[in-house]
Every structure is written in structure tokens, then in C-alpha cells.
C-alpha positions as a printed NumPy array, in Angstrom:
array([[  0.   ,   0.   ,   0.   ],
       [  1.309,   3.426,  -1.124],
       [  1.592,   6.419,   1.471],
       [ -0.852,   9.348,   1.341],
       [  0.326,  11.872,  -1.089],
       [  0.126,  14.33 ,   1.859],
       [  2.501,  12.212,   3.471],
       [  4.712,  11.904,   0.528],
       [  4.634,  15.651,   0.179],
       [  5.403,  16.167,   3.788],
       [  8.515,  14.022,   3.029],
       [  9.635,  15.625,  -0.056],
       [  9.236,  18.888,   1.897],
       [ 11.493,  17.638,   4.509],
       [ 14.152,  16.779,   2.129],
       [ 14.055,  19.402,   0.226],
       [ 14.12 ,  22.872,   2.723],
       [ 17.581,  21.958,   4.37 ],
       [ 19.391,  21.942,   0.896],
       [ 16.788,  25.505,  -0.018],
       [ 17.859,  27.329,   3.01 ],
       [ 21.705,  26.556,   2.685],
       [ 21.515,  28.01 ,  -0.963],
       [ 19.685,  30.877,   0.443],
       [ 21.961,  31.702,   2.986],
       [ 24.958,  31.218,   0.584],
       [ 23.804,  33.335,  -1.648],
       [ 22.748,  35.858,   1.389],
       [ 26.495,  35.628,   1.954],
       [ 28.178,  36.419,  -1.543],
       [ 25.436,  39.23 ,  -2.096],
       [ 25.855,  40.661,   1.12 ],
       [ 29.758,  39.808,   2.908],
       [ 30.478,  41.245,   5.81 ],
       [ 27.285,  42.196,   6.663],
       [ 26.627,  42.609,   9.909],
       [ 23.407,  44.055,  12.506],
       [ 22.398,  47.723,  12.109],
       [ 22.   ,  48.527,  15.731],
       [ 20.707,  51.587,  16.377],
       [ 19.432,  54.465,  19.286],
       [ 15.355,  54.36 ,  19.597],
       [ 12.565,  52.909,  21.41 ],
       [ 13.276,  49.9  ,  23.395],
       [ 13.859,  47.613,  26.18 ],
       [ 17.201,  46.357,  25.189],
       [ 20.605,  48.718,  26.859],
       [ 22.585,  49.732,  23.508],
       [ 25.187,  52.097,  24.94 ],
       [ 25.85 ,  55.211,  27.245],
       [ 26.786,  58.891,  25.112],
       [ 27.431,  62.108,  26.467],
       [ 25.201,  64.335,  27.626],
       [ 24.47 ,  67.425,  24.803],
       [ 22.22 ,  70.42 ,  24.53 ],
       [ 19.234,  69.78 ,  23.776],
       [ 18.815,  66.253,  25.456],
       [ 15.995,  65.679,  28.106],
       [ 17.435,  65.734,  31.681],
       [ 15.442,  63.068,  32.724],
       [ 17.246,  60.74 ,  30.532],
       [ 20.486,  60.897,  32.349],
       [ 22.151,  58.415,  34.056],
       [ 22.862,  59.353,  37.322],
       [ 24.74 ,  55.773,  38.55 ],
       [ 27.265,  56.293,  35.509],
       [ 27.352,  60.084,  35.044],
       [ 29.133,  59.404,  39.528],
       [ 31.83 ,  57.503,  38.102],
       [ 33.257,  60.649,  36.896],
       [ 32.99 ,  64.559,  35.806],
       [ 30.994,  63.821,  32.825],
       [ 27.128,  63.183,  32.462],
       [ 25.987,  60.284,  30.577],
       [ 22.607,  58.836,  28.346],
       [ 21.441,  55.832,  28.156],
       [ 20.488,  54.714,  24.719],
       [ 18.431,  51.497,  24.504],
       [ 18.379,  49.206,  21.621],
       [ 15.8  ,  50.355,  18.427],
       [ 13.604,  47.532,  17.983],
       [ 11.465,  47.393,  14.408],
       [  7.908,  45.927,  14.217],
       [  7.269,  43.914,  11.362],
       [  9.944,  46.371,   8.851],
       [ 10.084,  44.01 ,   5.721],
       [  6.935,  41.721,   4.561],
       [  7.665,  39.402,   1.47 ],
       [  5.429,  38.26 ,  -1.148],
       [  5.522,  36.003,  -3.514],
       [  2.608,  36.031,  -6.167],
       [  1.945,  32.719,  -7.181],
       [  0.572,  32.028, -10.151],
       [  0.548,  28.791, -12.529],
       [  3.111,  30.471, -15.345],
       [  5.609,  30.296, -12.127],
       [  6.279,  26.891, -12.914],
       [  7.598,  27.836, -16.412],
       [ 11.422,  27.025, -17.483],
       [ 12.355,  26.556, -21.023],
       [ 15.371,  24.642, -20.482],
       [ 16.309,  21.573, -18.369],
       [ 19.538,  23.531, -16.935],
       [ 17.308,  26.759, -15.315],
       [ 15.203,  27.075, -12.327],
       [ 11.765,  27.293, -12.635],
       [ 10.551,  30.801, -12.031],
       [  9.161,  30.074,  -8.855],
       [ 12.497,  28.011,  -7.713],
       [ 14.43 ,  31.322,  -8.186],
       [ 12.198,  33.597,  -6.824],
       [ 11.59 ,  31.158,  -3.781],
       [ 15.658,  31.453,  -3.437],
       [ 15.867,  35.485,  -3.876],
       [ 13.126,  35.727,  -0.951],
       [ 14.111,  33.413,   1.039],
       [ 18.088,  34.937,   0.487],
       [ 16.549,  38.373,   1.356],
       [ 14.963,  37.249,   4.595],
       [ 17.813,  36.133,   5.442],
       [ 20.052,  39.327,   5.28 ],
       [ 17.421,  41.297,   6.779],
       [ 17.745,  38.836,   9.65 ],
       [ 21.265,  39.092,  10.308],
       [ 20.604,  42.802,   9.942],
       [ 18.338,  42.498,  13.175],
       [ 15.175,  43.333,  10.928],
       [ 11.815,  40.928,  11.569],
       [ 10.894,  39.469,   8.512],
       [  6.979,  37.943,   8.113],
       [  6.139,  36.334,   4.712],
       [  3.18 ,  38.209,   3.627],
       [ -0.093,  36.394,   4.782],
       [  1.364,  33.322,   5.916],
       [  3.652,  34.241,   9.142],
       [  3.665,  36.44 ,  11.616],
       [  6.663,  38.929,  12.115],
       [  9.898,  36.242,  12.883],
       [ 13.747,  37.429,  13.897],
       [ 16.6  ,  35.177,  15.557],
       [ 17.801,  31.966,  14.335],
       [ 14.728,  30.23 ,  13.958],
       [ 12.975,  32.286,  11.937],
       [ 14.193,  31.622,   7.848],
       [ 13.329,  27.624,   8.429],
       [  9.758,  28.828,   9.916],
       [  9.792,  31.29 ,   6.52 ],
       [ 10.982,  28.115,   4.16 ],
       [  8.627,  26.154,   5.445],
       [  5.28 ,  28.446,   5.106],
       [  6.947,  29.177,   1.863],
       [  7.196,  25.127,   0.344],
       [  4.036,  24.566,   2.63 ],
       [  1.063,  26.007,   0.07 ],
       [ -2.119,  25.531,   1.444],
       [ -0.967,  23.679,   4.317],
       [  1.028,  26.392,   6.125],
       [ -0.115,  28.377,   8.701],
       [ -2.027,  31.517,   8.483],
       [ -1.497,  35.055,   9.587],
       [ -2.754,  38.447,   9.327],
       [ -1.057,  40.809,   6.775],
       [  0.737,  43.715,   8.704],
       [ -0.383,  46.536,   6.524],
       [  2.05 ,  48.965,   8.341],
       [  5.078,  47.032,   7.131],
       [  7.068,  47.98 ,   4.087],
       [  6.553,  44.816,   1.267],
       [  8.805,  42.899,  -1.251],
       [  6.855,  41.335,  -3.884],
       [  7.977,  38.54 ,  -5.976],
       [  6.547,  37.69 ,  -9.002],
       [  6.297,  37.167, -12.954],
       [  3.717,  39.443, -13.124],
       [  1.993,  38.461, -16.569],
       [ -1.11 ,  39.286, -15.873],
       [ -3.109,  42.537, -17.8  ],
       [ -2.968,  45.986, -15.921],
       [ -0.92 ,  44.597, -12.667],
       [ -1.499,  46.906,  -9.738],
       [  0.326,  46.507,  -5.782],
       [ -0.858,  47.702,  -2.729],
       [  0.478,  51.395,  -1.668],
       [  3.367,  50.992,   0.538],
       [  5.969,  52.871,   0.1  ],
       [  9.238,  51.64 ,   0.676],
       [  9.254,  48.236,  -0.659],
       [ 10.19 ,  46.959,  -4.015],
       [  8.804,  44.632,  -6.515],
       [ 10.985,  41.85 ,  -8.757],
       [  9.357,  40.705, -11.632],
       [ 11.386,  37.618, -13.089],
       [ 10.932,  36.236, -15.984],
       [ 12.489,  32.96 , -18.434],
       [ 14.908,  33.903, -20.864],
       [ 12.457,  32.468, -23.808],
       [  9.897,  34.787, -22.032],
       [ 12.333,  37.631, -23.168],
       [ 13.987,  36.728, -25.999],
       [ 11.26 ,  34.168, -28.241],
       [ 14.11 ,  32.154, -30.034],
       [ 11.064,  30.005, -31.325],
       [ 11.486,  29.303, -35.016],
       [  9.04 ,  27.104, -37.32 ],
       [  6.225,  25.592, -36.331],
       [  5.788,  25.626, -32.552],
       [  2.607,  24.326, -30.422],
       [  2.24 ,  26.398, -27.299],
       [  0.491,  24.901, -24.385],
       [ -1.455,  26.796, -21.845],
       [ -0.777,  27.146, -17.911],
       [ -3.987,  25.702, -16.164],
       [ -7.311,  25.858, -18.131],
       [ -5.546,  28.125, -20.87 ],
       [ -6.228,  26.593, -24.421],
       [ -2.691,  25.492, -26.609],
       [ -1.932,  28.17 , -29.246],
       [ -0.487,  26.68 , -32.567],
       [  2.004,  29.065, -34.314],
       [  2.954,  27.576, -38.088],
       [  5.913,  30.043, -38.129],
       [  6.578,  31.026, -35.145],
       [  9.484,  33.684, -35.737],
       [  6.597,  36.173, -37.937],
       [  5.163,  36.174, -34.264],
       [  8.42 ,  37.463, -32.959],
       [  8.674,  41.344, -32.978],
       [  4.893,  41.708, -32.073],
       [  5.561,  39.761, -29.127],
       [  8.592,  41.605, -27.852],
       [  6.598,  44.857, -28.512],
       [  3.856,  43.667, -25.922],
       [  6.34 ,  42.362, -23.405],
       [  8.301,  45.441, -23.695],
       [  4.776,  47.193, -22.977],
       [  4.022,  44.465, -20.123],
       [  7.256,  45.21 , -18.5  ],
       [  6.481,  49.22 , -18.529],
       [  3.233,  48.853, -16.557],
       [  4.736,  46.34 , -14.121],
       [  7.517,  49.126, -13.356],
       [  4.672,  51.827, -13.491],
       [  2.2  ,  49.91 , -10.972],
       [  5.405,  49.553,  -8.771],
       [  6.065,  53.255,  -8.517],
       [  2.39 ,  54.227,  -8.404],
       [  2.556,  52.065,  -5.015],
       [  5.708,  53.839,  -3.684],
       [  7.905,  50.505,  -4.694],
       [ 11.088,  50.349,  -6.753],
       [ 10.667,  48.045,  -9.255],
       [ 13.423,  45.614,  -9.972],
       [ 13.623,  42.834, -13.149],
       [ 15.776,  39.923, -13.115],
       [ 15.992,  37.103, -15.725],
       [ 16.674,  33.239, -14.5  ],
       [ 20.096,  32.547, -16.708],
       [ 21.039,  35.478, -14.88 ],
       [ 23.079,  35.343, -11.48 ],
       [ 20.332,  35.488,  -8.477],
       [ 23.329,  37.473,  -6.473],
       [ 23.247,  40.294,  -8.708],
       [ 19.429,  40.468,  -8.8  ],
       [ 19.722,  40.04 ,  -4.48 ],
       [ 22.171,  42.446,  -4.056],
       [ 20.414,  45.054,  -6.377],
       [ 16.933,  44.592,  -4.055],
       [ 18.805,  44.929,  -0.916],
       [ 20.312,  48.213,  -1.849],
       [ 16.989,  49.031,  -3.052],
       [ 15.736,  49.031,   0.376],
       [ 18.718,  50.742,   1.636],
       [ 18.247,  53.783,  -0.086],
       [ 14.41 ,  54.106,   0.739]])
């Protein structure tokens, strides 16, 4: 008798996050070296350091049991602490699944690796990290195999309510007519796409099958399709990018035959500089 298929997924799961969150943090490491916590002064519990007292500063803030030790008067900064800062997204859709070559990741694979690489800089940056709709806000070492696994779990993962105050990263291919994002600024939004997607190297007569219930599309010479296509993916691309800045996002594009640290480190310094 053959196991359950949930059974069989739960296994295949199992298997398969270990080896997804060692590439992750790998390539969290040669997109981001060195990189270490961003501590900063602000509203906390945690002691950061003591400063100098300066003009300007509230009395009541000094610290009277240091400032004794000596002729100087001292602060005492606590430890900033962020609530929910980053929220990723991925947009699933059936065309994720698409990869036109044996050798490259699936959509999806790749942009499960560039989120899940992401989360885990902002981690060791001392940001929490949720994944949109599906955690709630995580931080410390536990918290990118909690992420992996409510992002591999589908339907089957827990879920949580969307902190609308948090800035958002949104993964996607983004194929569908007159894309829009929710308004919140800060974020970013990576639309990835095949190389065939970009390019169409198809030549001669080429049957095209549909993602889910979408009907197959016969093309008897498929290169006179060619510029007509580029011209509307060009046009797709411009009102991805446009939706993205309407919401306050930087919008971010990133092919699969393409190195995932260069399309990583481009997204983190994205967020940097908003």
C-alpha cells in the first residue's frame, strides 16, 4: 500500500528545505559579505550604549549611577527595535512553474531562493521578517526555516494576518493585464521572468500549451510572431515598473540565466536607499 500523497509531500518537503535554506543563505552571503546588525538608538527595552550628555537632550534621561563615576554626564540609549519592517510576497501564479530549459530554475524556484536569500540578510541585519499572509513577524535563528517552510508549505502552512504597516517585497512574474500593488511605500517589486519569455528564439512551427485551463496556441511560423511579441512584453514590462512606482515601490527585473546574487544584491540596496 502506497503512502498518502500528503505524506509523501510532507517528506519531499522535509528533504528538500535543508538543501533551499543553505543556498539561500549562501547566496545571502556572496550578495551581502560582511554584513553585519544595524543597531541603532530608539525605542526599546534592550541597553545599547551610554553617550554624552548634549544640549538639547531631556534631563530626565540621564544616568545618574554612571554620570558618579566621573565629571561627565551620561545617556542611556536602549536598543531600536522594528515591528514587522520588511513583509515578502511572492505572487503565485501557474506560469511560475515555467522554465524553457532543463539547466534553469523554474521561475518560482528562483524567486523562492531570492526571498528566502533576502529574509535572510534582513535577519542578520536584526530586521523581523513575516512572509506576507502566511507568518507572523519572525527574527533570531529560527525564523528563515519557519519562513521556508510556510513558503514550500502552500495551502498547508499556517495563516497570519497581513501587517499593513510594514514595508513589502513582492515577488513575481507578473503576466497578468494591468498589474497593480498595494500602496506601501518603501518596498520593491521583482518581476522575473524565463529567458524564452524575453527573448522568443522560437522558429518554425511551434505548439504552445497553456498554464492551467488556458487553451494550446499553434504558431505555423513562429518567428513572424516574434517582434509583435517583444513589442507587448516590452509594454508588459512598462506597466509592471509603473504599478510599482504608483505604489511607492522600486521596481526591480531579473531574468533566470542570470546570477540570483546580482538580482539580491540590487533589491537589498533598493531598500537601503528608501
Amino acid at each position: 500500500m502506497s503512502a498518502p500523497k500528503t505524506l509523501l509531500d510532507a517528506q519531499a518537503l522535509a528533504e528538500g528545505l535543508p538543501k533551499l535554506i543553505l543556498a539561500a543563505e549562501r547566496l545571502a552571503f556572496v550578495a551581502a559579505p560582511g554584513l553585519h546588525g544595524r543597531r541603532r538608538a530608539g525605542p526599546g527595552d534592550t541597553f545599547w550604549q551610554f553617550r554624552d550628555f548634549r544640549d538639547g537632550d531631556d534631563a530626565r534621561r540621564i544616568d545618574w549611577r554612571r554620570s558618579a563615576r566621573g565629571d561627565r554626564l551620561y545617556l542611556k540609549e536602549r536598543e531600536w527595535e522594528a515591528q514587522a519592517s520588511l513583509s515578502l510576497q511572492l505572487q503565485d501564479t501557474p506560469s511560475l512553474t515555467f522554465a524553457s530549459d532543463k539547466t534553469l530554475p523554474t521561475k518560482r524556484e528562483r524567486a523562492s531562493l531570492l526571498l528566502l536569500a533576502l529574509s535572510a540578510i534582513l535577519l542578520r541585519t536584526g530586521e523581523r521578517v513575516s512572509l506576507y499572509g502566511r507568518t507572523n513577524p519572525l527574527s533570531g535563528s529560527r525564523a528563515l526555516p519557519a519562513i521556508a517552510a510556510a513558503l514550500l508549505g502552500g495551502s498547508g502552512a499556517a495563516e497570519a494576518d497581513p501587517d499593513q504597516r510594514s514595508r513589502r517585497v513582492v515577488f513575481g512574474d507578473f503576466l497578468v493585464p494591468n498589474p497593480g500593488f498595494a500602496r506601501q511605500p518603501g518596498g520593491a517589486v521583482m518581476q522575473i521572468l524565463d529567458p524564452a519569455e524575453c527573448d522568443f528564439p522560437y522558429r518554425g512551427r511551434i505548439l504552445f500549451e497553456g498554464f492551467s485551463r488556458e487553451p494550446e496556441l499553434e504558431a505555423a511560423h513562429a518567428e513572424s510572431w516574434a517582434e509583435t511579441y517583444r513589442t507587448r512584453l516590452t509594454a508588459q514590462r512598462e506597466n509592471v515598473a509603473r504599478a510599482a512606482m504608483v505604489a511607492g515601490q522600486t521596481p526591480l527585473f531579473h531574468r533566470t540565466d542570470h546570477p540570483p546574487a546580482q538580482a539580491l544584491a540590487a533589491m537589498y540596496n533598493a531598500l537601503l536607499r528608501r
